[in-house]
Structure formats: C-alpha cells, structure tokens
Steps between C-alpha positions, in 0.01 A plus 500: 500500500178302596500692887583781283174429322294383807550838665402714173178278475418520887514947414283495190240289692489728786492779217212367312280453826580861586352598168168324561486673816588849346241442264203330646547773776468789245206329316336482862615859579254697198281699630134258618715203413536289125143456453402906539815605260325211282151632503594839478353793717156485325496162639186445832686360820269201396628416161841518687469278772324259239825510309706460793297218598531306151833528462627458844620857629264472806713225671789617742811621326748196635244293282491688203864522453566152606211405249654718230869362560396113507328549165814684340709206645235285300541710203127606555508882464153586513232600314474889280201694639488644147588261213351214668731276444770320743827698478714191492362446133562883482818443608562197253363727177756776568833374680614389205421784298730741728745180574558507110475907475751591791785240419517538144546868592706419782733261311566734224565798756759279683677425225548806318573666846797219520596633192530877565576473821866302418534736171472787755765364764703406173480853417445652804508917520494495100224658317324211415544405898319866539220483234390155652516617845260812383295274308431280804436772725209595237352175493530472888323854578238461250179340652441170356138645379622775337743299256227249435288779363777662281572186342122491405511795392827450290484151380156397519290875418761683273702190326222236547770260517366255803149530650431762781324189693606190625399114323134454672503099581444255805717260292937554518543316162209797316712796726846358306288537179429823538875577632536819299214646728797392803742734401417798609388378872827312493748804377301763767574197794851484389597842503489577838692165620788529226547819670548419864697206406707623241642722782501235764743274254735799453516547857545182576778386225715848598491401890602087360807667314657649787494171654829282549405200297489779211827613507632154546340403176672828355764412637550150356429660127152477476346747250208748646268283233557223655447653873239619392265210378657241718627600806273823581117344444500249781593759766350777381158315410416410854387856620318515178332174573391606807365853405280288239363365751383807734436653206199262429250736667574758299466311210183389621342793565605587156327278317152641688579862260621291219226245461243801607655744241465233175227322684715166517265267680734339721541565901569825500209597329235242745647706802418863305200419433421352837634786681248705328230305619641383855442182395716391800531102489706607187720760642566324777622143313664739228731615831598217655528371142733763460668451852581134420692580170684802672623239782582199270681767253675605783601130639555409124799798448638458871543144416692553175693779695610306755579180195737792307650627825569267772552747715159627540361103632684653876319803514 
C-alpha cells in the first residue's frame, strides 16, 4: 500500500508542475505580455514597461517562473494589481466561504444520490427506476446557471421563501446565521451532482450484483435487503469514490456560476471578478489553487480505492 502510495504522489507532483508551466506559459503568451493585457491598449509603451519594471515582468522568463513557483511553495501568492491587497489574505477571506458552500452541497448530493441510486438498482427497469433516470438526465443537461436562476425566480422572486442573494460576511459563524440565505446556492449546487451520481450508483450496484460473491450470499439465504446494505456498498462505492474525486473540477468550476449568480463572496466569485479585470496574480494562484485540490482529490479517492479493493494497489 505505502509503494502504492509513493507512486500516486510521485504523478500528482509531476502533474502539478505541469500546471504551473501550462499556466505561467499562457499568462506569458497574451498578446505584449501580462503587463500590456494589464494596462490595456490605451496604455503608452512607457506606462507599460514601468509596470513591467515594478512588478518584475522585465526579467528573463526562467526567473519569473522560478520566482513565481518559490513563492507559491512559500505560500506567498502575490500581490492583486487591482484590490491592492496580497491574495494570500484574499485567499484566507474566501476559501472557507466556498470550502463550507461546496461540501455542504456536496455532502447532501452524495447522500441522496446513495439513496436513489440503490432504490433504482432495487427497482431497476420499474417506473420509479424510469422517472428517476429522466429526472437525472434533466438535472444533468440543464446548465448549472440556468437552474440557479429558476430557483430565484421560483423560490426567492415568486414565493419569497429564501433570499435571491447569498449571507454577505467575512466571518463563517455570521454566514451560518444567515443560513436561510444558503439554501438556494446550496439546492442549485446539488442538483447537478445528485444527478450524475445518482446514475453512477445504479450503474455501479447493477454491475456488483452480477458478481459471484452476490449469488453466493443468495445462495446461502441472504435476503436482497440485506445484499443490499451490507454486502453491495463496499464494492460498489469504490468507483464512486473515485469519480468524486475527478469530479472535483467540475465542482469547482461550479461554484465560479454559483457564487457569481447569488453573489456568494467566496473563491469563485474573487476569480470572476478578477477575470474581468485581468487582475492576473489572482487568476493565476486561483489555478494552481485549483490544480492542487484536483490532484490531492484525486490521490485522496485512489487511495480509498485501492483501501476498498486490494486489487487496484498492483495496478
């Protein structure tokens, strides 16, 4: 198990530094560089190379990135062109926000996906099997935008039964005050990840039926009930774990149109906003940030994988 671990550590390190790369190379590749797409075309070739000069985009390229990859290795992420303000205490004011935001959401869309999913292989190719599968393929094909709007518009607009924006606070504990204001960024989240995993799990617990330790269990008089919450979870959970865990960009990039939509101020919402005004320092940290929760999510579920199946550890 530990060489098992030692190897998947070794690939998400090479990973991550291919990221920086990616990135710092695109930053680099914008037209006349970071510090024009910062000053904007209006900008003299003066008041750009005095940018360039003050922050350092005038030095060879090798520099710069080693530069900008020591500091992230320090936790030093820079400084924002715009808000003036370092984005590691940017970083500390809204990480928590979305940490809080995307797993209560993701929790509670896990679990109820559990849920459906086993009640569908239960009662697979029955009608309730059918109106959950149509159901799912709703929530999966509607953009994650367009739901968050129509539950404004329904149950903030025409009901006024939660707020149509999110609890306005730099503090957690004043956020969980205002937890009715949650609701509806939590719910629109959801949606979309009940329904790709609600799918997954019925997939998943049909294929762990037709396996032999199934009809062994049959065979020795155990009831389906009884298959069914103790013998089919642990095998069937470990594809699930690990699509959790490449699912994590997605749900990542879905909290940028949730927190934008009811103006959560969280992570999602920093890298909006600094997209609009290339603040790049941001966008950059806010992508490796990104990067290093992607890998580690990854490592996390190919670790529990490999703990439910043995199997897996010789791969």
């Amino acid at each position: 198990m530990l060489r098992y671990i030692s190897r998947r550590a070794v690939q998400a390190l090479v990973v991550l530094v291919l990221v920086s790369l990616i990135v710092f190379a695109m930053l680099h590749a914008l037209p006349g560089g970071p510090a024009r797409a910062v000053i904007g075309p209006q900008g003299t070739d003066l008041q750009v190379a005095q940018f360039s000069k003050e922050n350092g985009l005038d030095r060879p390229l090798p520099i710069q990135y080693l530069d900008w990859v020591s500091g992230l290795v320090r936790g030093d992420f820079g400084y924002s062109y715009k808000l003036n303000q370092s984005v590691s205490s940017l970083f500390a004011q809204t990480i928590p926000k979305t940490v809080l935001l995307i797993g209560t959401s993701t929790l509670l869309a896990v679990a109820l996906a559990l849920v459906l999913g086993v009640v569908q292989a239960a009662r697979r190719n029955s009608v309730l099997d059918h109106v959950i599968t149509v159901l799912s393929l709703l929530g999966y094909a509607t953009p994650v935008f367009f739901v968050a709007m129509m539950l404004v518009l329904v149950f903030s607009i025409k009901l006024g039964w939660f707020p149509a924006q999110a609890p306005q606070s730099d503090s957690i504990r004043e956020i969980l005050e205002y937890s009715r204001a949650l609701v509806l960024p939590i719910v629109a989240f959801a949606i979309g990840i009940i329904a790709i995993f609600t799918q997954f799990v019925r997939s998943s617990m049909i294929d762990s039926m037709l396996e032999e330790y199934v009809r062994t269990a049959r065979a020795k008089g155990a009831s389906e009930r009884r298959i069914l919450v103790r013998h089919l979870p642990r095998n069937s959970l470990g594809p699930v774990v690990t699509l959790l865990g490449l699912f994590l960009p997605v749900i990542l990039s879905g909290s940028i149109v949730i927190e934008s939509v009811f103006n959560y101020p969280g992570l999602g919402l920093l890298f909006w906003n600094a997209a609009r005004v290339r603040d790049f320092p941001i966008l950059l940290s806010t992508a490796m940030v990104v990067a290093l929760v992607t890998v580690i999510g990854s490592l996390l579920a190919d670790i529990v994988n490999a703990w439910l199946n043995p199997t897996i550890r010789e791969i």
